[in-house]
N, C-alpha and C positions, 0 to 999 in steps of 0.2 A: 558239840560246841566248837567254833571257831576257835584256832591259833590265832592266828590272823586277825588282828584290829582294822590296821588299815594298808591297803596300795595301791599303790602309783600306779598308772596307765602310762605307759612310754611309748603312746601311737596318739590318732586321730580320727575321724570318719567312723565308717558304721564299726567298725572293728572294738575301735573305743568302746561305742555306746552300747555292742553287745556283751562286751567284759564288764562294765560296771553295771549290767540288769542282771549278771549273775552273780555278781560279789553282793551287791544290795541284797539278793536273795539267798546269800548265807550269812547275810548280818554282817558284813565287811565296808566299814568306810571306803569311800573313792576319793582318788587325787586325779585329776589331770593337768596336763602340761600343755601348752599350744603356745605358737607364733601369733604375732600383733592380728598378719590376718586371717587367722581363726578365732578372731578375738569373741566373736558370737558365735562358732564352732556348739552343734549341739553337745556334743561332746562335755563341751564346758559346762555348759546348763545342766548337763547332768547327775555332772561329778560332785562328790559333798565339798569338794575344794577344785582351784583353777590356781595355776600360775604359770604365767606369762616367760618364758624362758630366752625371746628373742622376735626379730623381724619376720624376715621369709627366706633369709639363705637353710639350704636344710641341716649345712654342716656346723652352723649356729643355732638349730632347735632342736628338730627330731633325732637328729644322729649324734647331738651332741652328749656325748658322755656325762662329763662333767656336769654340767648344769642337770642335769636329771636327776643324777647321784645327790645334788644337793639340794635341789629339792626334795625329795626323798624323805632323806637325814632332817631337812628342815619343818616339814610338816609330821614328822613321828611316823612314818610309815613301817612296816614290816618286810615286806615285800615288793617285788615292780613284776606286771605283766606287762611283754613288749609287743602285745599283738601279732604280727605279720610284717614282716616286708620291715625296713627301717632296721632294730637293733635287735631284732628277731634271732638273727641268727649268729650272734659277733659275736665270740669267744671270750674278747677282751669285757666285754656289758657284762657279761657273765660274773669272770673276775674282778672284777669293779665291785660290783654288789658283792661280793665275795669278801673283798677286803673292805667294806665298808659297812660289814653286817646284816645286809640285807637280801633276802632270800628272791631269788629268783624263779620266777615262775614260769618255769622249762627245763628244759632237758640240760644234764653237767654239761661244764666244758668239754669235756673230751668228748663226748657225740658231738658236739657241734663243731670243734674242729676235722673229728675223724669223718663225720659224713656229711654235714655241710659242706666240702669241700668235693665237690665231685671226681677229681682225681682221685684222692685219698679213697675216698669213699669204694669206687672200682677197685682199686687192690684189694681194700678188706674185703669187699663182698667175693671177689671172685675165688677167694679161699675159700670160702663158706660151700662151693660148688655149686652156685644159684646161678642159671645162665645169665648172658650178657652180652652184649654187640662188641665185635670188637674196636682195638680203640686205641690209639697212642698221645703221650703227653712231651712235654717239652719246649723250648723255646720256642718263637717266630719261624728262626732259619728254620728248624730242624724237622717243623711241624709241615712246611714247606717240603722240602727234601722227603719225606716220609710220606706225606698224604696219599702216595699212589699206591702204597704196600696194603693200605687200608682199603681203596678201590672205590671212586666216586660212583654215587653220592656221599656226599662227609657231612657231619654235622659239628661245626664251629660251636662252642660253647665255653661261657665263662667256669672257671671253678668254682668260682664261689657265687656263681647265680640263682636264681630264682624268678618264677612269676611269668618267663615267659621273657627275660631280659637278657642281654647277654648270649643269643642262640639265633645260627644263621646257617642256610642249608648253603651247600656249595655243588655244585652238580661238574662246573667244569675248573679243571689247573688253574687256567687264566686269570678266574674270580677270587685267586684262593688268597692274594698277597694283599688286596686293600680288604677284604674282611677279614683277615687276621688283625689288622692295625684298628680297625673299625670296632670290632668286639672286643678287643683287650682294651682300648680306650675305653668304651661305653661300661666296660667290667669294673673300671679305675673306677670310673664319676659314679657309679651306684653301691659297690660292693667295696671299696675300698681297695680293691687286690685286683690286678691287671691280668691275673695268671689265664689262659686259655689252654682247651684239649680239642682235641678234632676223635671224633668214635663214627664209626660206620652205620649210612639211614637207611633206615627201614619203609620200604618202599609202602604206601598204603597201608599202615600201622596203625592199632589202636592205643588211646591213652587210658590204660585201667591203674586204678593205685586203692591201695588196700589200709584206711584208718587203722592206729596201732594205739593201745595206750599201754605204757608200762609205768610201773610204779619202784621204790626205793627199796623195795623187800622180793623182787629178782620175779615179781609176774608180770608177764605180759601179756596181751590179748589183744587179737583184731576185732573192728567190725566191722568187718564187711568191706566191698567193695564200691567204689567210683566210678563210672566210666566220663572221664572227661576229652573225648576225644573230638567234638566240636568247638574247635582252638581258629584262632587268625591271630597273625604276627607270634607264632606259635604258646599264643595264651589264649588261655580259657575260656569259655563263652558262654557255653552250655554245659549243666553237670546232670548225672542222673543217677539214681540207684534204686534197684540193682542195674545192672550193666545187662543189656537186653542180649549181649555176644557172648559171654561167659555160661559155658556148662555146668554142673554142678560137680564135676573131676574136678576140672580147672579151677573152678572156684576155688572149692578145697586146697588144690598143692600151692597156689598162689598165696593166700591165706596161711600158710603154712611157710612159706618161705621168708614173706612178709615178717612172721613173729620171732623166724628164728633169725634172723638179720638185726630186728630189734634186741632181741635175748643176748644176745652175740658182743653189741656195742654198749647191753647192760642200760639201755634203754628206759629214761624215769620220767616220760610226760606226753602227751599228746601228739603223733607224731604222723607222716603217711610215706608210703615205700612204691614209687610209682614203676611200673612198668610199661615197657610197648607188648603188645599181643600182634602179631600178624595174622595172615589170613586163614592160616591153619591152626590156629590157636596156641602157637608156640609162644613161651612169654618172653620178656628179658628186662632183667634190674636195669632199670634207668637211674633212678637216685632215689635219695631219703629225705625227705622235706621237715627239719629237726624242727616243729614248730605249727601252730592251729595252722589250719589252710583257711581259705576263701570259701571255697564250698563245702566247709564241713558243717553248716546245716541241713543239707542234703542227709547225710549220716544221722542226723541228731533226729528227723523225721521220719526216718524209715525204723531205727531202732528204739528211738525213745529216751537217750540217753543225752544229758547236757555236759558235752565234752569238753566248756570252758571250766564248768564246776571242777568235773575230774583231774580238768589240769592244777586248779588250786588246792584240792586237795591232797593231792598227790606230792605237790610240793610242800605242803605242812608235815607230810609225813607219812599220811593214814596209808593202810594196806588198801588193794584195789578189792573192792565190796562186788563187781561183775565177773562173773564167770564166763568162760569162752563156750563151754555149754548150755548157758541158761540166754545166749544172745540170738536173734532173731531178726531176718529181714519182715516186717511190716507196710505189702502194702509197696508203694514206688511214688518216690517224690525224684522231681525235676530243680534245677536253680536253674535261673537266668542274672545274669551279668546286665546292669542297666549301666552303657557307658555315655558319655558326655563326647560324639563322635560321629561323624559321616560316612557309614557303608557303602555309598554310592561316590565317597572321594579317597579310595582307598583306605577308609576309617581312618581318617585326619581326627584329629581330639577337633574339640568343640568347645573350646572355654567361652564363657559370656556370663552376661545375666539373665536369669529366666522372672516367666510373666507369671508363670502359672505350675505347680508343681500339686499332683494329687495321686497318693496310692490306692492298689485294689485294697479292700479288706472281706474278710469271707471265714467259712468254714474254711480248715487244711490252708488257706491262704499265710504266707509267713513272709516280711517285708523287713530285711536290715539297711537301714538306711544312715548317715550322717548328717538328713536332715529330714526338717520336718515341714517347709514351705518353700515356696520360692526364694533361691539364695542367687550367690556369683559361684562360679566353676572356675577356679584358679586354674592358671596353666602351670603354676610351681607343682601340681598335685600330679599323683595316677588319675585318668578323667573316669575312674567309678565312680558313681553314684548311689547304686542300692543294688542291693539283691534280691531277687525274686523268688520264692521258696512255695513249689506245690505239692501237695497231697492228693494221689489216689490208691483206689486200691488195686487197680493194676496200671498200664502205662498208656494203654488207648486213654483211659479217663482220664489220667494226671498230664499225659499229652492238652487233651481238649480243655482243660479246666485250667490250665496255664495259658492257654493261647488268649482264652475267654479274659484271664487277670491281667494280659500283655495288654489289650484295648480298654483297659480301662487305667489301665497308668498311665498316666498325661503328664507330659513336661513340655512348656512354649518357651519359645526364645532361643533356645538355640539347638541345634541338632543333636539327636540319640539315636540308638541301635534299637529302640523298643518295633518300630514295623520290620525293621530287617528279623530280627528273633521271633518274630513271629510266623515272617514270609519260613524261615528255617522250618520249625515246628509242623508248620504246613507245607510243606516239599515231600513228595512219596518216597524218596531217600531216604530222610530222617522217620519218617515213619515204618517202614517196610526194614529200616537198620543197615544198611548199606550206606557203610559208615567209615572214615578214613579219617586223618589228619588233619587230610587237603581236601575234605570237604567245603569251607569257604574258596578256597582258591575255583573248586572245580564249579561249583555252584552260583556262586555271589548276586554273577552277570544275571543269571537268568532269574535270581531271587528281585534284583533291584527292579528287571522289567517287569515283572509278575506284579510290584506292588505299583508302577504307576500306571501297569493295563488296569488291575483293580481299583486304582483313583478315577480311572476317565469312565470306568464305565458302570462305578456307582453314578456319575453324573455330578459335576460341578454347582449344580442349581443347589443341592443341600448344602453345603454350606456357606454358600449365600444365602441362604435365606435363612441359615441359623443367625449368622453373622447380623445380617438386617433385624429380625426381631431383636435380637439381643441389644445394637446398636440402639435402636427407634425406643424399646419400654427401657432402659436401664440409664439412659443419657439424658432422660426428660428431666427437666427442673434444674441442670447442669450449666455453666456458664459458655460448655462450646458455642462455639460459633458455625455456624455453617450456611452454605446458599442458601437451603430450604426458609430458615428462620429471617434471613432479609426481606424473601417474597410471599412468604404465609408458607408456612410450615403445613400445614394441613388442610390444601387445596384441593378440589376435587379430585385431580389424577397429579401422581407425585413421581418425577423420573430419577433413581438414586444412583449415579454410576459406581461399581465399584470393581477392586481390582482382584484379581483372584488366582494365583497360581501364576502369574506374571502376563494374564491375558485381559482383558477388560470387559464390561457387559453393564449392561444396563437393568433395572431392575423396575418396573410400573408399575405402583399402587394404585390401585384402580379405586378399591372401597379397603375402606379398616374400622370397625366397629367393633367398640370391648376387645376379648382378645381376636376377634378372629378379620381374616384381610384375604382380600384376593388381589393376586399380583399377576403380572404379567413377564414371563422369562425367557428370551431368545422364543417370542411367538406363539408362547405357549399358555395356555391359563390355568393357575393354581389357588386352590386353595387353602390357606395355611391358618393355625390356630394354634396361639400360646399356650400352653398347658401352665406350665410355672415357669418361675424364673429366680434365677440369683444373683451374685457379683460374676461368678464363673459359671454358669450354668444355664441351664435349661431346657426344657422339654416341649418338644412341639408335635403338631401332627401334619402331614402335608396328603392333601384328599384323603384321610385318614389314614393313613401310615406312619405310624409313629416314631419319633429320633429321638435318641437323648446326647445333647453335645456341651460341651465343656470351649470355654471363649476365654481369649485374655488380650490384652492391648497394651504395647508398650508406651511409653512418654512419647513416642514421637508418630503414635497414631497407627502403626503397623499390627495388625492380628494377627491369632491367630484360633486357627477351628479345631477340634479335635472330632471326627466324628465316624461311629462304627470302628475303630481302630486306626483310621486313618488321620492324617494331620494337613492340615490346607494354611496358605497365608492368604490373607483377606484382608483390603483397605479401602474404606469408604473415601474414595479419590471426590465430595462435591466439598469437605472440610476446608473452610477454608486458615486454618490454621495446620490443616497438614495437607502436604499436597506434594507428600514423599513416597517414592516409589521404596522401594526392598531393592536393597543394595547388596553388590557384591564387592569381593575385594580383589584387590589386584592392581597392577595399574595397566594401563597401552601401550601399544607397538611394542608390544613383547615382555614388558619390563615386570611382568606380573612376579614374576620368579625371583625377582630383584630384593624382592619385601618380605619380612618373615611371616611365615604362612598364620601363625599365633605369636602371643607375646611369650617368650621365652628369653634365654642366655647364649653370646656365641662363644662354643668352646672351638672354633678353629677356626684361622683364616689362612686358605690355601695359597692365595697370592697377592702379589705387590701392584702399588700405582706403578702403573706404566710397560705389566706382562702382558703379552699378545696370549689370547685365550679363544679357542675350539668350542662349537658347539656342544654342549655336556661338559665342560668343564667344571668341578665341582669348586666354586669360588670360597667359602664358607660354609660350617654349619653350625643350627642353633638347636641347640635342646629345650626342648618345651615338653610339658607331660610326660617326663619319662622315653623322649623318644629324640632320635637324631632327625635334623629334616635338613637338606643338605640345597643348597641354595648354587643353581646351575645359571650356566650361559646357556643363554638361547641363541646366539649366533656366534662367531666367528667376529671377536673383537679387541679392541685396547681396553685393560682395567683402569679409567680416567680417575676415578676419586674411590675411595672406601672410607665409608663415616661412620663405621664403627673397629673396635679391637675387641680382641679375647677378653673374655670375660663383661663386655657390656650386655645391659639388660635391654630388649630391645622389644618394642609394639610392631604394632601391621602396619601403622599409618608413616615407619621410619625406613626410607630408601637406603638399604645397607650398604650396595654398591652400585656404583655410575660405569656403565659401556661405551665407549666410542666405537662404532661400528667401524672395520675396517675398507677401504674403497671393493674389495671383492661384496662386501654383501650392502654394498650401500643400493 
């Protein structure tokens, strides 16, 4: 029987809604907390209770102490879980609930100061005698003055970071002094604490890390291992386990260093101990992640064990009921990361509103998501979306049966990582395990053209002609307006222009009876027949070869197709209520750079009206989704006007600053 009547969720998104399907299911009331615009946050629908704690600053909702605490107190809670990421890992949340009576659900303070702290963290471990990179700490100057004794490459990193934030490679001196300033600011706006360390990179390195759970009565135990080493903007992308690189030695000593690093720091909740592995399988402590991870359903798949549970019970009190000998890898599941992003724009986040959102479901298929239809994708958020969780029982299977579930997860309206995760999974690299860090970096180029050689030469005519059936049977009885219906709709031969991928084409019905139509495509003669159809949906055959595609349409007449895996935009250009092409952003003669890339906040502005400024000049930058994006000159000019200051909230469509070209580049 539950201690625990009721707690508090002190997060958001899928994180939330996986903690409250495991409290529900040990008989534990849910609270959650959310900003005005999570105000329909599934989350909240979830939870047996909702309150509203603030707008959208995060230092007034999520991260807000206070207000959490008192809601807490205010709805009778027992306990708070803090998810991830946000109050996860803050000493002070800790003791807060501490002095306010309410149990915390994680690890004491003192791990989370001793090894959340990735300096700290390095001293204690390297007593333990667990190798390690080496590595020095210190101020700006010093870190500066010192970098060389450590011998580039160097890796800049926050102390109190996480997630993949706060960490920037340096290969040369020259780059070392604005990303020292750069990381220790980005350290301040996320982590609260500005502090940075510079440690030595591991050229071609894997990222393995080793799940730990320990309990209040001095047991600890792993299971098993991670390998997360298909990272960009050095986070996570893809997870898998087991780890296709790791031996069954290494497994072992690793796993072993793992517990006793936990045992060490006296360790009481759900935790992970990540290392690098090089080529030779040599390991070394990277840090201790004092808190559930992102991809620990990957873990919960292969072994069977639901580690949000363990973490609530753990913190009620109970001894750990799993032994380290009765645990078992089962089997290999995959996660994929669904982000809200552009691989082919250097993964720019993607905030919008989408048209159309649909998950795979399946045997072994496992989907955490924070939502459950098409919503908006804030830019105040990290741009996750869901996670993608497969089951096989070796890795070729749970390989091909994840790729199988990538094509069938459909989201329209604004861009995702879902074809690029795919193109991955389907690269002989990733398969054959020839595997780095800088796998995206090395790869990307050649994943992005891979997916639009396999657009051209599926052939553009499918989805057009998804796009046309669906348009033609779903729009009948409808108030649109379009040419066709001025001049008889249903004439013997009927010509539909439409636009496709931003080229144009014409489309000829020749005959259409019941479902079935013969059209005419760039010269060609088809046969095509409706199978069914839905709001989103439909199944066709063309000269018998069968599709099944997934359609959505925004307010302003714009498609798009989803089909075999692939995603197309498609606009019936004869409407005459829409007669809008697919827009990009940016503005002319240069100024594109002018505009914030998304809507975000600017936390700096580098210069004044009236400073002469250099190509690359970095004028401002604005934080959006968790990420700096820094706002250059494109030529050699006078700063004329700047309309905005620190700390204004700014959209796409707001020119931040004006250039007068100087007479050299006029």
């Amino acid at each position: 029987m539950s201690i625990f009547n009721k707690i508090l969720i002190a997060n958001r998104g899928e994180i939330a809604v996986r903690i409250i399907r495991s409290a529900k299911e040990l008989g534990i009331q849910t609270v959650a907390v959310y900003s005005e615009i999570d105000n329909d946050a599934l989350h909240v629908k979830k939870a047996g209770e909702a309150y509203c704690i603030g707008n959208r600053e995060l230092a007034d909702t999520y991260l807000n102490i206070d207000k959490i605490i008192a809601v807490a107190l205010k709805s009778g809670c027992d306990a708070i879980h803090p998810g991830y990421g946000f109050l996860a890992e803050n000493a002070l949340f800790v003791e807060a609930c501490d002095k306010a009576g309410l149990v915390f659900i994680g690890p004491h303070a003192r791990a989370l100061k001793l090894m959340g702290n990735k300096i700290e963290s390095r001293k204690f471990v390297e007593k333990l005698g667990v190798p390690m990179t080496k590595g020095i700490t210190g101020t700006p100057d010093k870190l500066l003055e010192k970098a060389a004794s450590v011998g580039f490459p160097v890796l800049v990193k926050a102390a109190a970071g996480g997630g993949g934030k706060g960490m920037r490679i340096v290969r040369e001196a020259g780059e070392l002094e604005n990303i020292l300033e750069t990381t220790s600011r980005e350290a301040k706006n996320y982590f609260g604490d500005g502090t940075i360390y510079i440690e030595k990179y591991v050229e071609e390195p894997r990222h393995i890390e080793f799940q730990v759970l320990g309990d209040n009565h001095g047991n600890v135990i792993h299971l098993f291992e991670r390998e997360c080493t298909i990272q960009r903007r050095y986070q996570k992308i893809i997870e898998e386990s087991p780890s296709p690189t790791l031996t069954p030695e290494i497994r072992e000593k690793m796993g072993e260093a793992a517990v006793k690093i936990a045992k060490e720091v006296k360790y009481n909740s759900a935790g992970t101990v990540e290392f690098l592995v090089d080529n030779n399988l040599n390991f070394y402590f990277l840090e201790m992640n004092t808190r559930i991870q992102v991809e620990h359903p990957v873990t919960e798949m292969i072994t069977g064990v639901d580690l949000v549970k363990e973490q609530i019970l753990i913190a009620q009190g109970d001894e750990l009921k799993l032994k380290q000998e009765e645990l078992s890898q089962n089997g290999h599941a995959i996660e994929c990361r669904i982000y809200a992003e552009d691989p082919a724009n250097d993964f720019m986040p993607s905030p919008g509103k989408m048209t159309y959102y649909h998950e795979p479901s399946g045997e072994n298929i496992r989907v955490d998501s924070g939502i459950e239809t098409a919503t908006e994708i804030q830019s105040f958020f990290d741009p996750m979306i869901a996670k993608l969780v497969v089951w096989g029982k070796d890795r070729k299977i749970a390989i091909e049966r994840t790729i199988a579930a990538l094509k069938e997860f459909t989201i329209h309206g604004i861009r995702t990582n879902i074809p690029y995760l795919t193109g991955i999974l389907q690269h002989a690299a990733f398969e054959n395990n020839h595997l780095s860090t800088w796998f995206c970096g090395e790869h990307t180029t050649d994943i992005i053209e891979n997916i639009e050689k396999t657009k051209q030469e599926a052939g553009i005519e499918y989805p057009v002609f998804a796009y046309a059936l669906h348009n033609l049977n779903m729009n009948r009885g409808k108030k649109e307006i379009n040419v066709w219906k001025k001049i008889g709709f249903w004439r013997n031969i009927m010509e539909i222009p439409f636009q496709a991928d931003d080229n144009t084409y014409v489309l000829k019905i020749e005959k259409a009876k019941n479902r079935g139509y013969e059209v005419v495509f760039q010269n060609k003669l088809y046969n095509l027949h409706l199978e069914n159809i839905t709001e989103n949906s439909l199944r066709f055959t063309v000269d018998d070869r069968t599709f099944k595609a997934y359609i959505s349409t925004d307010d302003k007449g714009n498609g798009w197709v989803s089909l075999e895996g692939m995603i197309y935009q498609v606009v019936r250009k004869d409407t005459l209520n829409n007669l809008s092409e697919f827009s990009g952003t940016g503005g002319s003669d240069g100024e594109s750079n002018l505009f914030a890339p998304m809507p975000g906040k600017v936390i700096k502005v580098n210069v004044k009206e009236g400073d002469p400024v250099k190509r690359g000049t970095i004028l401002l930058v604005v934080e959006a989704m968790k990420m700096e994006n820094n706002i250059t000159a494109e030529c050699e000019a006078i700063v004329d006007k700047i309309a905005v200051k620190e700390g204004d909230m700014v959209d796409t469509d707001l020119q931040l600053v004006y250039l007068e070209k100087t007479e050299h580049e006029q």
